[in-house]
C-alpha positions, -999 to +999 in steps of 0.1 A: +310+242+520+288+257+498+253+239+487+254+228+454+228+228+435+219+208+399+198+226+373+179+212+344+164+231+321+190+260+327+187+275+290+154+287+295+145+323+308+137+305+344+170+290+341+192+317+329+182+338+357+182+312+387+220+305+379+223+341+382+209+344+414+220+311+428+259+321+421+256+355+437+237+338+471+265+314+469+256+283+458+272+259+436+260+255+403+264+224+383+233+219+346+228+192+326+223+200+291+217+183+258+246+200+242+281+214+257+281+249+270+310+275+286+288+293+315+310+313+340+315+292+372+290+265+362+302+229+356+279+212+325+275+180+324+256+164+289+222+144+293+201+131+265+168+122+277+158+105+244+185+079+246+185+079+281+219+089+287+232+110+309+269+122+324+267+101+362+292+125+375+265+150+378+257+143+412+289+148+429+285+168+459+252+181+451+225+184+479+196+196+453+184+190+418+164+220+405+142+203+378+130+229+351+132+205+318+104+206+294+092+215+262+075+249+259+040+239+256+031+268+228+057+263+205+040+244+179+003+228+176-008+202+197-008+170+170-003+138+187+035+137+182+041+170+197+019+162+226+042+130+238+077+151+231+059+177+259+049+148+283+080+130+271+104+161+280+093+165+319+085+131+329+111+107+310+140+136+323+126+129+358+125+093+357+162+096+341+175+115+371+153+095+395+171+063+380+207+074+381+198+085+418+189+055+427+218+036+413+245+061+422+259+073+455+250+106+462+243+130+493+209+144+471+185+158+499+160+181+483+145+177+447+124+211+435+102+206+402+086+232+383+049+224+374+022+243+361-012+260+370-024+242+335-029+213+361-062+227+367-073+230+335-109+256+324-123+263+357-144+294+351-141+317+382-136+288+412-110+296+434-081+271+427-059+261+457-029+234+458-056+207+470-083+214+440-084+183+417-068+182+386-087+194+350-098+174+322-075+187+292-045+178+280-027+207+298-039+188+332-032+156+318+007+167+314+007+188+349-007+156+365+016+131+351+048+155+355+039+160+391+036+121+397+072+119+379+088+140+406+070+124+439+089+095+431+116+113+446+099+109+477+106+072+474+144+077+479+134+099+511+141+126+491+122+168+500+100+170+473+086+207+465+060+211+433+065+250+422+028+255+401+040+283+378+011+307+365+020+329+338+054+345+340+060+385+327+092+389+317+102+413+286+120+394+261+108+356+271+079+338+281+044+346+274+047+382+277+062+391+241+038+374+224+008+389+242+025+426+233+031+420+194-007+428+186-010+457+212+026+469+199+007+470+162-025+486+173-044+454+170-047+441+205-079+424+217-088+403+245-091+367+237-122+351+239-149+364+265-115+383+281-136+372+309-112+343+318-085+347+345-048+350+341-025+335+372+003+361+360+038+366+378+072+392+376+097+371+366+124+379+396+093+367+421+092+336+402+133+331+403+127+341+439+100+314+450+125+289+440+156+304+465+124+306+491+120+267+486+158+260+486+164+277+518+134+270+539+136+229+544+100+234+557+084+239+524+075+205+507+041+192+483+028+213+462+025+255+457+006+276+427+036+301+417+012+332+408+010+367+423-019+375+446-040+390+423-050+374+393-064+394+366-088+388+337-072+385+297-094+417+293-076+436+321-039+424+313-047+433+276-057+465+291-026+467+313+003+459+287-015+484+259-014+509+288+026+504+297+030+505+256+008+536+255-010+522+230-051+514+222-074+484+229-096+475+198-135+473+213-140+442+210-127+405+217-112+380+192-140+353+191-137+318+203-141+300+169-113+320+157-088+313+183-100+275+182-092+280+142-058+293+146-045+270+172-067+243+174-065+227+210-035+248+220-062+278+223-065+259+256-035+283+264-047+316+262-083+308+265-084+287+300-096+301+331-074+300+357-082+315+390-053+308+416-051+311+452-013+319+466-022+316+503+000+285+507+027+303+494+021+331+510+018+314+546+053+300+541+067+334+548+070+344+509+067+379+502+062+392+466+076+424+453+052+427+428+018+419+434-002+448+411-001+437+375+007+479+365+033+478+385+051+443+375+045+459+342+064+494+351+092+472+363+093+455+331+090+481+302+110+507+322+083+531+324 
């Protein structure tokens, strides 16, 4: 029989394109989601993390729970309520399914979690690897806490695999739209100093990381999900104005002014974050796009 798998977090643009590629490698699909859904050969079960309920059937014949829940982080500004529905959303969802395995039979081997380079919070140019310590923000402060919710699994006996995800290029989701709207106007800039560095990643490399980490029962801890070669917010700005054949204003948008705009969710765009993926790497992975131009190509067709 097939593997079957259970997704959270399966209406995002990670989601979306996992069930895609988990259906055509064969897999079993089951999601939980906060409201019912019709998705071709996926079974959807309802969850509501608030209330702490969720559908117990959910973990019929499933071998491994994909974890991808969670807030998006730049949404809305940081205020204090915002910042415990983005902690809330990753860890309380964990801690749901981590209760409902515990009091439910199930045959649940493996349990993969997104996380997030933010863990590292602003390092300047160091070299960040899986074992450097966490930041001091509130970006680390969530990465740390969400990664404690899902070593609990490791309690049960459960695989436990920590996917870091750097910033993911994809055309019409993620980071990447937002970054183009200024360029696309004639107004782009890099933020900042432009100096600071940009963990980037094609979107199909990141949907394939996580079929790397189903397959190979090898991989378990913790992995930064970022191409090879980071790049600075000066060179991506320079990059995406390039695949939009478009200019780059001479100079950067000031500090103050992001800081003004989006008060501590500048943290976002104006954190340095400098990843290593050699641990990913030595697992065997191999990227198909590790040059920013031509993840870009790939993207806007050109």
């Amino acid at each position: 029989m097939n593997q079957h798998i259970l997704l959270t977090g399966a209406t995002g643009m990670l989601g979306k394109e996992l069930i895609k590629s988990l259906l055509e490698n064969g897999y079993q699909v089951s999601i939980l989601s906060r409201k019912p859904a019709e998705i071709r050969n996926v079974q959807v079960f309802l969850w509501d993390v608030t209330k702490r309920e969720i559908d117990k059937r959910c973990l019929q014949g499933v071998s491994t729970i994909i974890h991808l829940a969670g807030e998006n982080i730049a949404k809305e500004k940081w205020t204090d309520k915002r910042k415990k529905e983005i902690i809330d959303s990753r860890v309380e969802s964990a801690r749901l399914l981590f209760d409902t395995l515990s009091s439910e039979p199930n045959q649940v081997k493996n349990f993969i979690s997104a996380a997030a380079v933010g863990f590292y919070g602003n390092r300047g140019d160091e070299i960040l690897r899986e074992e450097s310590p966490a930041g001091r923000d509130f970006m680390a402060e969530c990465c740390s806490q969400w990664e404690e919710a899902a070593d609990q699994f490791k309690q049960a006996g459960l695989r436990v695999v920590k996917i870091r995800t750097g910033v993911v290029l994809s055309k019409d989701d993620g980071a990447l739209p937002q970054m183009s709207v200024p360029v696309k106007f004639f107004v782009g800039a890099p933020l900042g100093t432009g100096k600071q560095w940009i963990p980037w990643i094609h979107h199909s490399d990141m949907t394939q990381i996580y079929l790397h980490a189903l397959k190979d029962q090898s991989i378990q801890g913790t992995y930064n999900a970022c191409a090879p070669f980071p790049v600075t917010n000066k060179t991506l700005t320079k990059a995406i104005a390039k695949a939009l054949h478009r200019p780059v204003w001479p100079f950067n948008v000031p500090v103050f002014v992001m800081k003004t705009i989006l008060g501590e969710m500048s943290a976002v765009v104006l954190n340095s974050t400098n990843t290593s993926a050699q641990k990913l790497l030595d697992t065997g992975f191999i990227f198909s796009y590790t040059q920013l131009e031509d993840a870009l190509s790939d993207i806007y067709g050109s």
